[in-house]
PDB file of N, CA, C and O in Angstrom, chain B, residues numbered from 101:
ATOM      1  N   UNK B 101       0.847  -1.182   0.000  1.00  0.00           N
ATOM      2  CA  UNK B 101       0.000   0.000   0.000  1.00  0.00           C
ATOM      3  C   UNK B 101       0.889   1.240   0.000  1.00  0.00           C
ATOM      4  O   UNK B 101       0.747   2.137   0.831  1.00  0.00           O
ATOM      5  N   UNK B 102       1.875   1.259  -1.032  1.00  0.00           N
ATOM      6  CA  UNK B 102       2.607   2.293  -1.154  1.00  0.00           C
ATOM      7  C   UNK B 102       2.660   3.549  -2.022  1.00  0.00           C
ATOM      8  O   UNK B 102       3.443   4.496  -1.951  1.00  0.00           O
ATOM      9  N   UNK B 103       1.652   3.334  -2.849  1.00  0.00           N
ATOM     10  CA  UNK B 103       0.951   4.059  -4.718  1.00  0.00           C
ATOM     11  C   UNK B 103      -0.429   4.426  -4.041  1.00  0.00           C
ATOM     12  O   UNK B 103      -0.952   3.740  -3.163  1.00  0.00           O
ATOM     13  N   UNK B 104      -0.938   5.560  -4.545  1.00  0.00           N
ATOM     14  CA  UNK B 104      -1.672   6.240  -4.165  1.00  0.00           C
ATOM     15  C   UNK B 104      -2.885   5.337  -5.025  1.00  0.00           C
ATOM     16  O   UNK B 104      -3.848   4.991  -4.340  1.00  0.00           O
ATOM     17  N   UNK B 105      -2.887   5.040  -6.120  1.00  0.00           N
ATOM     18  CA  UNK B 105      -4.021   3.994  -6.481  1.00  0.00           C
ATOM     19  C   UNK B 105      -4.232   2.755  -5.553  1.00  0.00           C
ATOM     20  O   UNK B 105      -5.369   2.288  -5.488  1.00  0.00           O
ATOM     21  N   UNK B 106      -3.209   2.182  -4.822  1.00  0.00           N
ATOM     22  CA  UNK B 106      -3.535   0.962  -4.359  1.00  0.00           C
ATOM     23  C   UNK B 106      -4.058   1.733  -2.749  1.00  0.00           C
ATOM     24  O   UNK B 106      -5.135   1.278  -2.364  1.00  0.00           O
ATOM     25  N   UNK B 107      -3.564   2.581  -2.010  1.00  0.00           N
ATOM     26  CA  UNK B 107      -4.701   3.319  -0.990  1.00  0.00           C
ATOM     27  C   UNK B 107      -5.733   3.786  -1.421  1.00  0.00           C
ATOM     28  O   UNK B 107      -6.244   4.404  -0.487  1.00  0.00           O
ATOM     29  N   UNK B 108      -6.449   3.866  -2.445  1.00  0.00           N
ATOM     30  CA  UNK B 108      -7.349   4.545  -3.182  1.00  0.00           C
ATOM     31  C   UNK B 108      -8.430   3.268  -3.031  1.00  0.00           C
ATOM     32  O   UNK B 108      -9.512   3.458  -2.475  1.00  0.00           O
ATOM     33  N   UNK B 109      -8.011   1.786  -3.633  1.00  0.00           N
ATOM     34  CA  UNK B 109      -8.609   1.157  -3.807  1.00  0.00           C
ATOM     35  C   UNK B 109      -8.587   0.279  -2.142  1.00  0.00           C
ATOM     36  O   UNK B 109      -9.670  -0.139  -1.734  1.00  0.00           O
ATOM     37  N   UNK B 110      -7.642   0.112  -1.496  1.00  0.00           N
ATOM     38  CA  UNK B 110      -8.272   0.116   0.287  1.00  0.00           C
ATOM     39  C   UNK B 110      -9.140   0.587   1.040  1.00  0.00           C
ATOM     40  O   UNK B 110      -9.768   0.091   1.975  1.00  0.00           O
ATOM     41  N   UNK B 111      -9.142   1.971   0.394  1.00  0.00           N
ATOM     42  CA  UNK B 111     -10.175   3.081   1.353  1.00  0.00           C
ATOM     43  C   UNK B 111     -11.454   2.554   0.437  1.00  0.00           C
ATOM     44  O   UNK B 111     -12.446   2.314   1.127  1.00  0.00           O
ATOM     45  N   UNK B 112     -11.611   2.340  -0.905  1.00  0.00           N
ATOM     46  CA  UNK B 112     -12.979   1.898  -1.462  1.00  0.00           C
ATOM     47  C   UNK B 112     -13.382   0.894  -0.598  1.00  0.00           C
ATOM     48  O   UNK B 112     -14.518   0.786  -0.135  1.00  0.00           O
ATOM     49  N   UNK B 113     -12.251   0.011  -0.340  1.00  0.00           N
ATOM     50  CA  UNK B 113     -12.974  -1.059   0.238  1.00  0.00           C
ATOM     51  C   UNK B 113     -13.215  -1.390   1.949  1.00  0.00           C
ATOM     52  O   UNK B 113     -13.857  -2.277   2.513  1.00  0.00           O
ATOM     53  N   UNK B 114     -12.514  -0.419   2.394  1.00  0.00           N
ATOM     54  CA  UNK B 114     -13.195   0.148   3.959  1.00  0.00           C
ATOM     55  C   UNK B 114     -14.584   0.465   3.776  1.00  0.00           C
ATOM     56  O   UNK B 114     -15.481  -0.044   4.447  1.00  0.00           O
ATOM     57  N   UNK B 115     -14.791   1.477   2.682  1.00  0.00           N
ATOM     58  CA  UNK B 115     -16.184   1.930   2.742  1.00  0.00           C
ATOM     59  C   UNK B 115     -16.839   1.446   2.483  1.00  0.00           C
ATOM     60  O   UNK B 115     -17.972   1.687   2.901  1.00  0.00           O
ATOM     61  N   UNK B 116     -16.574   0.343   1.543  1.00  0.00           N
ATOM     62  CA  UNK B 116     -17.842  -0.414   1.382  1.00  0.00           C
ATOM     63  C   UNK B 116     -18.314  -1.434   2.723  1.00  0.00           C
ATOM     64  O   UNK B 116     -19.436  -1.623   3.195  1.00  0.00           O
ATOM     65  N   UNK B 117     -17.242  -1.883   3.039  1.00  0.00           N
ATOM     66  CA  UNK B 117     -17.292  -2.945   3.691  1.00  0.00           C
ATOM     67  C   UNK B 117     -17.632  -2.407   5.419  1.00  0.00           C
ATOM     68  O   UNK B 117     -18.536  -2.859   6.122  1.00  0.00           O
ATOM     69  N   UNK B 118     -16.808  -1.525   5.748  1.00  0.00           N
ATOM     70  CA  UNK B 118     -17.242  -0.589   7.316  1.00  0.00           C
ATOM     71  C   UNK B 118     -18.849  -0.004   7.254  1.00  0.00           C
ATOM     72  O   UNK B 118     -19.673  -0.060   8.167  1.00  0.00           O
ATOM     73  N   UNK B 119     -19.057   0.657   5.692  1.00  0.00           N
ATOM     74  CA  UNK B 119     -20.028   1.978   5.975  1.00  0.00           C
ATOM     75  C   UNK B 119     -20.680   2.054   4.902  1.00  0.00           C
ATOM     76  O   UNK B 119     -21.029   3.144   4.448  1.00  0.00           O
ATOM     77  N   UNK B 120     -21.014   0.654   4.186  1.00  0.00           N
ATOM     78  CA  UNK B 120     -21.885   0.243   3.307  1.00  0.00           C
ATOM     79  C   UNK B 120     -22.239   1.257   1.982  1.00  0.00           C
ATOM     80  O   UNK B 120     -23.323   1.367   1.410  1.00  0.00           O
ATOM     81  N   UNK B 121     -20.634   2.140   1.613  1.00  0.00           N
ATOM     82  CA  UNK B 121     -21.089   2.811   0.967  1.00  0.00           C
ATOM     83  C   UNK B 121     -20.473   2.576  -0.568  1.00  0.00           C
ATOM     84  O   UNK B 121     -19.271   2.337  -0.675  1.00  0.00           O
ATOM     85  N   UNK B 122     -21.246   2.642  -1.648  1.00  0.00           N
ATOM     86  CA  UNK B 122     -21.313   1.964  -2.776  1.00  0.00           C
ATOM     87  C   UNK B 122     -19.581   2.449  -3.314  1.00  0.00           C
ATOM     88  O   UNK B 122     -19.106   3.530  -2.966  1.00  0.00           O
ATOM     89  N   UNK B 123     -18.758   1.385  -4.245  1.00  0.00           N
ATOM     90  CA  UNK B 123     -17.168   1.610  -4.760  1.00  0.00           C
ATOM     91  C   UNK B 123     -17.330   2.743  -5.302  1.00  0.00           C
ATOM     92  O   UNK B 123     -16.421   3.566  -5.194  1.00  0.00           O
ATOM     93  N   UNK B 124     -18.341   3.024  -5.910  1.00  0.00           N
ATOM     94  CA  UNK B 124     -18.088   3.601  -7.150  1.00  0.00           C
ATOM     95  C   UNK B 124     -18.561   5.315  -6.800  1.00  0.00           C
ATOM     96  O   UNK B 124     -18.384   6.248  -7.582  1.00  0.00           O
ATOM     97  N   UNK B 125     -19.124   5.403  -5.578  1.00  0.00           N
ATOM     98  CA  UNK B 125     -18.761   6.896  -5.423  1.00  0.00           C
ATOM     99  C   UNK B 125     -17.982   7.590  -4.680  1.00  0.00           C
ATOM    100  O   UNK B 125     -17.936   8.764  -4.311  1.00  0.00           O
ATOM    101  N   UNK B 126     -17.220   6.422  -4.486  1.00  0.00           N
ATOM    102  CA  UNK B 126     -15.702   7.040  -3.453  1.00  0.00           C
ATOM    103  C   UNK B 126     -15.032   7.205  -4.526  1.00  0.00           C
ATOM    104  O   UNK B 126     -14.555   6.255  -5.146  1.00  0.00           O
ATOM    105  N   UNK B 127     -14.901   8.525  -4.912  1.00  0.00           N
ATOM    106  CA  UNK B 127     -13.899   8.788  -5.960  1.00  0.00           C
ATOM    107  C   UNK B 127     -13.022  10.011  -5.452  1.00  0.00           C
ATOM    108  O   UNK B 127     -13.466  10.540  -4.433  1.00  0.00           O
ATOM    109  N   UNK B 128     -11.904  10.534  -5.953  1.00  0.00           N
ATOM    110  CA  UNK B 128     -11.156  11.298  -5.377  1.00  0.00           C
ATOM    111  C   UNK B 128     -11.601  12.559  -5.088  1.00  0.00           C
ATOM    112  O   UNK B 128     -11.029  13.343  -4.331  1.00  0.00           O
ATOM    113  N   UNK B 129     -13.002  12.836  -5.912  1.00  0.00           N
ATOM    114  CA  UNK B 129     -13.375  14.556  -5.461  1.00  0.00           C
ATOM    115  C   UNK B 129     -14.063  14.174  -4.536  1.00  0.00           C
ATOM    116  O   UNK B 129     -14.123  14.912  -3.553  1.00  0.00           O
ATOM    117  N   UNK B 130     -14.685  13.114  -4.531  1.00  0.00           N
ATOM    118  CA  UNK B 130     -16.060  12.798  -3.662  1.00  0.00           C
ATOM    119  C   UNK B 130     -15.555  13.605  -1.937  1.00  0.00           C
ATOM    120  O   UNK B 130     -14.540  13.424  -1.265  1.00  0.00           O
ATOM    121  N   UNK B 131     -16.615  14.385  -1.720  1.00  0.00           N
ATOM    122  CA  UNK B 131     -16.349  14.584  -0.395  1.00  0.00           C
ATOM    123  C   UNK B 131     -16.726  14.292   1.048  1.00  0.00           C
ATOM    124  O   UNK B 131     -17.944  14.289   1.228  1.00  0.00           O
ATOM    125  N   UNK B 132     -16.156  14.104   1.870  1.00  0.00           N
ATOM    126  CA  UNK B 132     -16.507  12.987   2.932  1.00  0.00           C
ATOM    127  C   UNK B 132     -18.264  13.148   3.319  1.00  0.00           C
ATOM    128  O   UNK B 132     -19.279  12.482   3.114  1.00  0.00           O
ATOM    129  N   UNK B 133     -17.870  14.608   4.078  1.00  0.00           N
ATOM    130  CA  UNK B 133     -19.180  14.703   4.623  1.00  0.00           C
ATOM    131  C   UNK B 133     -20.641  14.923   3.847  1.00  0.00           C
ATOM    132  O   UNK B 133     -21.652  14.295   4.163  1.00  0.00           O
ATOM    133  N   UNK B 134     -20.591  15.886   2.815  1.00  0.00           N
ATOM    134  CA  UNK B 134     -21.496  16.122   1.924  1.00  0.00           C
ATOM    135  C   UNK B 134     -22.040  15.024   0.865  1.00  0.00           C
ATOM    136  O   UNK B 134     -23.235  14.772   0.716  1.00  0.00           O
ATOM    137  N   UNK B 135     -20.916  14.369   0.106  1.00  0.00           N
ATOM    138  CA  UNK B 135     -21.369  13.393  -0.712  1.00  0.00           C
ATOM    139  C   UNK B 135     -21.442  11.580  -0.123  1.00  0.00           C
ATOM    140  O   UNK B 135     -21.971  10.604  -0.654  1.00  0.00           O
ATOM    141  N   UNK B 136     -20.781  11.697   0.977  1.00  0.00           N
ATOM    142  CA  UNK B 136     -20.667  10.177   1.210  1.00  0.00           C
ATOM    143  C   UNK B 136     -21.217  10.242   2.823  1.00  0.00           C
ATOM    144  O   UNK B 136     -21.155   9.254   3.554  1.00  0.00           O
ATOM    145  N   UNK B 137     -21.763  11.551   3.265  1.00  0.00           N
ATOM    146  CA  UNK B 137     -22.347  11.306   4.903  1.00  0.00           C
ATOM    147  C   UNK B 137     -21.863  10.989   5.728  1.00  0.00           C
ATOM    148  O   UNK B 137     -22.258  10.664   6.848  1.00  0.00           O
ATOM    149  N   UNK B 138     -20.658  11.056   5.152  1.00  0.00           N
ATOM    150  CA  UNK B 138     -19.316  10.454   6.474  1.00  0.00           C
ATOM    151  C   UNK B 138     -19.247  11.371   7.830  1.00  0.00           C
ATOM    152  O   UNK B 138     -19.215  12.561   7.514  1.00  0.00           O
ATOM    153  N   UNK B 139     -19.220  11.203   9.006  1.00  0.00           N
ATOM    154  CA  UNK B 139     -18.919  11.844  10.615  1.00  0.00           C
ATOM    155  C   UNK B 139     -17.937  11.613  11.017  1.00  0.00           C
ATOM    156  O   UNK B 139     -17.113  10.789  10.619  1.00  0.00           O
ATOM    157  N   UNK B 140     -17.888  12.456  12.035  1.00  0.00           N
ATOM    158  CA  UNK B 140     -16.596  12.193  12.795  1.00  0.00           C
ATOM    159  C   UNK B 140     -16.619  10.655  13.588  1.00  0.00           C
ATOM    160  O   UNK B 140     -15.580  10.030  13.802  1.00  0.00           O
ATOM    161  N   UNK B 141     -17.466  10.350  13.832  1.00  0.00           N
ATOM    162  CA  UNK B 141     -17.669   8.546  14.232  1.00  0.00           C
ATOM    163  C   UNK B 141     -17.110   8.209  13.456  1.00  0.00           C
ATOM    164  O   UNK B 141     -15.965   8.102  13.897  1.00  0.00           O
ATOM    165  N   UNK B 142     -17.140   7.868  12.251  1.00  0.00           N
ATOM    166  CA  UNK B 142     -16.803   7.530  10.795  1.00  0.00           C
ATOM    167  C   UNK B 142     -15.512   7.578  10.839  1.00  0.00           C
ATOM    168  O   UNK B 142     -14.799   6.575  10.798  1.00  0.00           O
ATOM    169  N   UNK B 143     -15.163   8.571  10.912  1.00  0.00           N
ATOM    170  CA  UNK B 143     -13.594   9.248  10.835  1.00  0.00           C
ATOM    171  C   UNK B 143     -12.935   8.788  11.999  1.00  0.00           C
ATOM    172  O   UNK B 143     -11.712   8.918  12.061  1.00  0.00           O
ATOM    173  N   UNK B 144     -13.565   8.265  12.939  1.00  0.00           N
ATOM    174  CA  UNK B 144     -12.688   7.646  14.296  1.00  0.00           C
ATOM    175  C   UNK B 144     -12.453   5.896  13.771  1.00  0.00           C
ATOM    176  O   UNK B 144     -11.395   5.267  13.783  1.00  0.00           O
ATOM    177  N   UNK B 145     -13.695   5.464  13.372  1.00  0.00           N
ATOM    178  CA  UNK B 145     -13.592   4.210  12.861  1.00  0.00           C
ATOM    179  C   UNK B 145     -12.742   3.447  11.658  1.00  0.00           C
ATOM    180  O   UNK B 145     -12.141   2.390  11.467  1.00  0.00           O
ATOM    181  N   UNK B 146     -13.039   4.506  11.069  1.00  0.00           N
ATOM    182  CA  UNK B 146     -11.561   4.614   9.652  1.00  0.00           C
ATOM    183  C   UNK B 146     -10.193   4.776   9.825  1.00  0.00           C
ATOM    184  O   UNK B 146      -9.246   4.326   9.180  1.00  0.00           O
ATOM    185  N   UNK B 147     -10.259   5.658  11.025  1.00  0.00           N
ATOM    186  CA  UNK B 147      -8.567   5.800  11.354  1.00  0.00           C
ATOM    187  C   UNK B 147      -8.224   4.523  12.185  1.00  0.00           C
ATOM    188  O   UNK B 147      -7.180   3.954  11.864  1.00  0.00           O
ATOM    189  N   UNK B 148      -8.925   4.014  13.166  1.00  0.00           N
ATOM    190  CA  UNK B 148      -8.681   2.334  13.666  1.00  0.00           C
ATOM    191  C   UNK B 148      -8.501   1.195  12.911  1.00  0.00           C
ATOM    192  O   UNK B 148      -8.083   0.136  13.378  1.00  0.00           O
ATOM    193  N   UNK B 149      -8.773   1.360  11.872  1.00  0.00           N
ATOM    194  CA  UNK B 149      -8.844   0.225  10.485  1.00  0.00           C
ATOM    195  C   UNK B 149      -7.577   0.870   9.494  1.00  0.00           C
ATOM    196  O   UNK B 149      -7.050   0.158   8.640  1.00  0.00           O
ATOM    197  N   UNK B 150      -7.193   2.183   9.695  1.00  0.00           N
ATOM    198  CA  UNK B 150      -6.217   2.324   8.519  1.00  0.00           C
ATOM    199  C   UNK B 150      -4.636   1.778   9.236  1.00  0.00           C
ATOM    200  O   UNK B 150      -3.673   1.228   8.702  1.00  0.00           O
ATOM    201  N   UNK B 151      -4.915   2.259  10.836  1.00  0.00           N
ATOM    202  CA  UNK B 151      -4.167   1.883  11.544  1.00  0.00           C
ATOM    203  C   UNK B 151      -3.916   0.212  11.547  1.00  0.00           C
ATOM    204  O   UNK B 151      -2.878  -0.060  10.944  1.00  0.00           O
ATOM    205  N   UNK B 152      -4.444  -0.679  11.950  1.00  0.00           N
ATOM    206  CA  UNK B 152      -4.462  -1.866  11.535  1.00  0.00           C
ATOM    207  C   UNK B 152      -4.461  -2.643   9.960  1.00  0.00           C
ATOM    208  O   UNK B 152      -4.239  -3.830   9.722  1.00  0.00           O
ATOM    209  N   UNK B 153      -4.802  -1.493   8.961  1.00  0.00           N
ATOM    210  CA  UNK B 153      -3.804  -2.203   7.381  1.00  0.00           C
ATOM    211  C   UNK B 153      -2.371  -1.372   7.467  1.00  0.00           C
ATOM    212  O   UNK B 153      -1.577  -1.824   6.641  1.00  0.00           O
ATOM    213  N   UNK B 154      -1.919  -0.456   8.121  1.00  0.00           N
ATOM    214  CA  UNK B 154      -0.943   0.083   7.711  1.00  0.00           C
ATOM    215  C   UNK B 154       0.663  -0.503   8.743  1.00  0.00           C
ATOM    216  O   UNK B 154       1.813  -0.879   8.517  1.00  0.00           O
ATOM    217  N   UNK B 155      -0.340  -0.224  10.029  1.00  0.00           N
ATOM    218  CA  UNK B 155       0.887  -0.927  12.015  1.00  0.00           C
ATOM    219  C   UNK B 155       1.410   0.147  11.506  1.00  0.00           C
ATOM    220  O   UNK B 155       2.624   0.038  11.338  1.00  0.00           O
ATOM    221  N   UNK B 156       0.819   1.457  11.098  1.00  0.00           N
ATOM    222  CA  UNK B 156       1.630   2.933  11.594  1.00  0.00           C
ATOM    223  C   UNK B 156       0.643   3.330  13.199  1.00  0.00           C
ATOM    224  O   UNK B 156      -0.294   2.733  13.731  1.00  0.00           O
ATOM    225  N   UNK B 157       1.186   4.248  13.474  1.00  0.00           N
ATOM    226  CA  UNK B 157       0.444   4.819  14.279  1.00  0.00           C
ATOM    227  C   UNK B 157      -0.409   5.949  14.044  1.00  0.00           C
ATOM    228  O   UNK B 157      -0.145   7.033  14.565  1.00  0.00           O
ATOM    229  N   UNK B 158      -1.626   5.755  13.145  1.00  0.00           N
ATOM    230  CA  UNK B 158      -2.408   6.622  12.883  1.00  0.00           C
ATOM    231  C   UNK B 158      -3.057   7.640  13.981  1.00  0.00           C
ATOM    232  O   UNK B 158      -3.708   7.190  14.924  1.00  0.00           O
ATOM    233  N   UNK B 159      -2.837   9.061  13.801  1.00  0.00           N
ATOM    234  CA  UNK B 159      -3.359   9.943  14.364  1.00  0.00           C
ATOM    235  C   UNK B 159      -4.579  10.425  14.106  1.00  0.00           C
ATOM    236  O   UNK B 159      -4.850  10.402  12.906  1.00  0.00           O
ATOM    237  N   UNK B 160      -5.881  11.095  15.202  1.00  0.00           N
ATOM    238  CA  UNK B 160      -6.962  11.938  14.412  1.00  0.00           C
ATOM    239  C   UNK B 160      -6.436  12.863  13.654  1.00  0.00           C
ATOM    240  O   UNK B 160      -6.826  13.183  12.531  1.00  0.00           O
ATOM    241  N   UNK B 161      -5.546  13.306  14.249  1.00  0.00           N
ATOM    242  CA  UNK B 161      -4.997  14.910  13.730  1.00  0.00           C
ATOM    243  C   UNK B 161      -4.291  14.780  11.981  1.00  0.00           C
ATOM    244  O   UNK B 161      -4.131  15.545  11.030  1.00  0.00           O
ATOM    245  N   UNK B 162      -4.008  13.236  12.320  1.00  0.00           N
ATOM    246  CA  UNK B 162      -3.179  12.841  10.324  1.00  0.00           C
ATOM    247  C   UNK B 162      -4.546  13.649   9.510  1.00  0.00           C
ATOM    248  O   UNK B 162      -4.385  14.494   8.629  1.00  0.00           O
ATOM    249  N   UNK B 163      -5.895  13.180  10.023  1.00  0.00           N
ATOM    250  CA  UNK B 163      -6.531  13.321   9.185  1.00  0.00           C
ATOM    251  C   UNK B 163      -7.939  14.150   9.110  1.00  0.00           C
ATOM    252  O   UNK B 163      -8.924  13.891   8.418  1.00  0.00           O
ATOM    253  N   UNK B 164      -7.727  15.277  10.075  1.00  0.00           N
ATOM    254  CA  UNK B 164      -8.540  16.381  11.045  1.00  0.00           C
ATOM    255  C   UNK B 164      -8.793  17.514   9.697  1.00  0.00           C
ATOM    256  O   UNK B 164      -9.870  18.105   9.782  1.00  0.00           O
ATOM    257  N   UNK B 165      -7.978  17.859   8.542  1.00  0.00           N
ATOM    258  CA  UNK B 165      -8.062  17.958   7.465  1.00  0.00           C
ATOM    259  C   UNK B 165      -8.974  18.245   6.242  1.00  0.00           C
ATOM    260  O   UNK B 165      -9.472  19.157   5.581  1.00  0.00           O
ATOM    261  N   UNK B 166      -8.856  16.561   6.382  1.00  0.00           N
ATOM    262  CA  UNK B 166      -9.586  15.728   4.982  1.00  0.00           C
ATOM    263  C   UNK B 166     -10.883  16.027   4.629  1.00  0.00           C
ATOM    264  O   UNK B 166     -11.804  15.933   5.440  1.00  0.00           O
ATOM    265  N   UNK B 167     -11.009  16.321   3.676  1.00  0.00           N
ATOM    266  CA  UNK B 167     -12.006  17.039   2.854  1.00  0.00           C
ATOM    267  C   UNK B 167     -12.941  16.225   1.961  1.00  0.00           C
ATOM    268  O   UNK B 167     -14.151  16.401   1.815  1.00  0.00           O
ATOM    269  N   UNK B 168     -12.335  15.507   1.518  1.00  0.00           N
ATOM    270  CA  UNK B 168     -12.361  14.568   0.161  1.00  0.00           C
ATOM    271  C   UNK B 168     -11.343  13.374   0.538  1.00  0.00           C
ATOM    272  O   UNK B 168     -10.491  13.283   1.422  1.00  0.00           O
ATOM    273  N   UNK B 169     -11.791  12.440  -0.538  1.00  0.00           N
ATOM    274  CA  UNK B 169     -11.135  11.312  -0.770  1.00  0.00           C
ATOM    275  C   UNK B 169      -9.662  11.185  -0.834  1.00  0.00           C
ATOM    276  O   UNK B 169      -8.850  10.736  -0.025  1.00  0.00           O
ATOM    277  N   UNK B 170      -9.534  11.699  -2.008  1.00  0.00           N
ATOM    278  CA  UNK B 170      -8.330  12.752  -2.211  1.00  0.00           C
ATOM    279  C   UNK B 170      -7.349  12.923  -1.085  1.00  0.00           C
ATOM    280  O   UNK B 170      -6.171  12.565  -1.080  1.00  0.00           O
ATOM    281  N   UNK B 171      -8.127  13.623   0.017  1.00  0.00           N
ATOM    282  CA  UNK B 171      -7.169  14.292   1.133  1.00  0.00           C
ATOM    283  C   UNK B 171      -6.502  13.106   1.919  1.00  0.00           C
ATOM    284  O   UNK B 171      -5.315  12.857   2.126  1.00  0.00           O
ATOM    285  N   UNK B 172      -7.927  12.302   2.375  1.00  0.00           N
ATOM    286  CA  UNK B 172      -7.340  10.779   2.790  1.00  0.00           C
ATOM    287  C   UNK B 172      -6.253  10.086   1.994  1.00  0.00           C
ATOM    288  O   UNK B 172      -5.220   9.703   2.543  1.00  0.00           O
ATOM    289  N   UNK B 173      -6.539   9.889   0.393  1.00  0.00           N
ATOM    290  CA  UNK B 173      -5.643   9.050  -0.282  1.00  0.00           C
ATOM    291  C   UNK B 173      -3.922   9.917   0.348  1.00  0.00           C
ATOM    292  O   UNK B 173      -2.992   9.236   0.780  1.00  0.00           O
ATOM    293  N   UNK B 174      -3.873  11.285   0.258  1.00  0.00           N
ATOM    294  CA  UNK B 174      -2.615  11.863   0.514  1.00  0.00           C
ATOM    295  C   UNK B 174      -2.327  11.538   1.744  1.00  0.00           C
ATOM    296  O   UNK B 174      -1.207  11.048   1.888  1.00  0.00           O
ATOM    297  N   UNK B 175      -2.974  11.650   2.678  1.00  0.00           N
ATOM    298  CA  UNK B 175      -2.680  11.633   4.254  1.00  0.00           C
ATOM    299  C   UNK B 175      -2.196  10.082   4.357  1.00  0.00           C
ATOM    300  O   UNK B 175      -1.107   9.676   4.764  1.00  0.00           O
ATOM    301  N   UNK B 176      -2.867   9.624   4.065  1.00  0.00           N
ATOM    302  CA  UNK B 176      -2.775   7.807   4.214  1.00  0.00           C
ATOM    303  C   UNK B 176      -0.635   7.769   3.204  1.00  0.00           C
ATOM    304  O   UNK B 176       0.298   7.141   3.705  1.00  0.00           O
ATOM    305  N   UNK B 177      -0.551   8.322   2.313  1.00  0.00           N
ATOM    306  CA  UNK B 177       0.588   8.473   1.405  1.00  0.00           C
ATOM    307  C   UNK B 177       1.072   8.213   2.046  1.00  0.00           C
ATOM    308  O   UNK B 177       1.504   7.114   2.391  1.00  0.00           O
ATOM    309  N   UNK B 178       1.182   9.557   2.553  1.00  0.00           N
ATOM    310  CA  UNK B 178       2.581  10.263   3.484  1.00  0.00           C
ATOM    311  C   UNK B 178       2.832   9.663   4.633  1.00  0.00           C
ATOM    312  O   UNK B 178       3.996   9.648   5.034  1.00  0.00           O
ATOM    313  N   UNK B 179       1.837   9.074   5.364  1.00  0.00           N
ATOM    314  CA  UNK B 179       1.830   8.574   6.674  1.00  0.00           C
ATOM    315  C   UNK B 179       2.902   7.049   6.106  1.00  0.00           C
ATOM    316  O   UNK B 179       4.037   6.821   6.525  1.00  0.00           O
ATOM    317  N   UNK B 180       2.353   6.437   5.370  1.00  0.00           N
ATOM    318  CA  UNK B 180       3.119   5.046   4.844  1.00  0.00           C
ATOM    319  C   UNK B 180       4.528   5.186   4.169  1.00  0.00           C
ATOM    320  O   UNK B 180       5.384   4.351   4.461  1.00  0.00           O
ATOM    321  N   UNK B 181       4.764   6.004   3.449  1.00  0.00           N
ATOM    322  CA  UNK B 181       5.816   6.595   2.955  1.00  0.00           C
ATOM    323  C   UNK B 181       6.774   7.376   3.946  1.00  0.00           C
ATOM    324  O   UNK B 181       7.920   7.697   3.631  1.00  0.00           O
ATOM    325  N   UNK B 182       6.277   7.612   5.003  1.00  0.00           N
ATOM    326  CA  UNK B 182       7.567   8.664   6.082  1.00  0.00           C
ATOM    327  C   UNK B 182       8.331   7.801   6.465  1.00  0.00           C
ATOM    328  O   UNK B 182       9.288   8.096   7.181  1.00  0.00           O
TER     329      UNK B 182
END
């Protein structure tokens, strides 16, 4: 999970699979809260699961941010890549 397509296609499949939300509109503009209804619950539950595909130590604050898909795919990057 080192290419921003292959976190791209992890986080699709968190969402589908955590928060029942369909592949195909997690796309990189898609934005958390407005288009996909995502919360900060959401956002606590996602960071416990990115933490456990990644054994980084994911922070709220990595991703306090994130706007969009997009922002995650970068945050998730950099966090794996440092």
């Amino acid at each position: 999970m080192n290419n921003r397509d292959n976190i791209l296609q992890v986080i699709k499949q968190i969402m589908l699979e955590m928060f029942e939300i369909e592949e195909e509109l997690v796309t990189l503009d898609a934005r958390l809260s407005e288009d996909l209804d995502f919360d900060s619950i959401d956002a606590v539950d996602m960071t416990v699961k990115l933490k456990e595909i990644t054994g980084k130590a994911v922070k709220a604050e990595d991703f306090k941010n994130a706007r969009t898909i997009n922002d995650v795919v970068e945050a998730v990057y950099l966090l794996v890549n440092d």
